[in-house]
N, C-alpha and C positions, 0 to 999 in steps of 0.2 A: 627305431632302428636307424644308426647313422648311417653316410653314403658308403661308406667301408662296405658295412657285412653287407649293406643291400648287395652292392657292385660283388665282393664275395659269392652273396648266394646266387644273383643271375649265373656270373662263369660256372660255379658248380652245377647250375643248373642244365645249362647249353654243354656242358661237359658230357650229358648223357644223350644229347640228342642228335644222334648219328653224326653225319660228316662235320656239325657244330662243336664239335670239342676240338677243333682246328684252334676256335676263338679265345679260350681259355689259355690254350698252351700258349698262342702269342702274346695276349692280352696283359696276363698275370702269373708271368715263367716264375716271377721270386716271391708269389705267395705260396707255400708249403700246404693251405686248405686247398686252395683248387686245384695246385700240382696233384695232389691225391686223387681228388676227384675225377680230375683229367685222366688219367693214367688208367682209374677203373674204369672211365668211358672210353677210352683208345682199345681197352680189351673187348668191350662188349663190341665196339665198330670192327673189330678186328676178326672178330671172331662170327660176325655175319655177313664179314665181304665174303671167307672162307667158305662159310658156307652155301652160300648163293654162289660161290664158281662152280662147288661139288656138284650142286644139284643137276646142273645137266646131264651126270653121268650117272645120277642114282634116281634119276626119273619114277621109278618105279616107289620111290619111297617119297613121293610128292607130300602125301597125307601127315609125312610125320614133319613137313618143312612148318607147317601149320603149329604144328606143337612148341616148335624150338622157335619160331617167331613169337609166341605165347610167351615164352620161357624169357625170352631176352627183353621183351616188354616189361615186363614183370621184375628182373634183373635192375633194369633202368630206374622203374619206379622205385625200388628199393633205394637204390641210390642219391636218386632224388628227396626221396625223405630224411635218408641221410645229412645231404647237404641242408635243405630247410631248419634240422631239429640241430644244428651244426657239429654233427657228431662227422670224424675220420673213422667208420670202419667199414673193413671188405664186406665186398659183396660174395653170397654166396657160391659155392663152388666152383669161381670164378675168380675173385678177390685177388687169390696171392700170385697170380700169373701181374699183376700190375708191378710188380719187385722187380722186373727183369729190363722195363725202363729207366735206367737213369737219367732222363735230360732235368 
């Protein structure tokens, strides 16, 4: 593997690791692989600040924060392999919310 796709697969990689997908979008704004990538990890970040602000007020449904932290794990990794096997595609049920960034 030359230093490209290596350098490629880290940014796609730190693309899915929470507030790390800062590094890709700066890093490698005019590569179109990680821009993607990026874009699916800004959803999954986005989508768990969201929900750890809810939580204080749905306290009572603590037990299910456990599940959707499962779920977004799991999101991640998908994504993650994604990047590795160097395929572009959405993640599930989540995926196409990434369309709505244009940078």
């Amino acid at each position: 593997m030359d230093n490209q796709n290596q350098h490629r697969t880290l940014m796609g990689i730190l693309a899915y690791i929470g507030p790390l997908v800062i590094i890709p979008l700066l890093a490698s704004k005019d590569d179109s692989f990680v821009k993607f990538h990026a874009k699916q990890g800004l959803v999954l970040l986005i989508l768990a600040i969201i929900l750890w602000a809810l939580l204080p007020m749905f306290w009572t449904f603590w037990s299910l924060w456990w599940i959707v932290k499962l779920v977004i794990t799991i999101l991640a990794l998908f994504g993650i392999v994604n990047v590795v096997h160097g395929k572009e595609k959405e993640l599930p049920l989540i995926g196409h919310l990434a369309k709505f960034f244009t940078f």
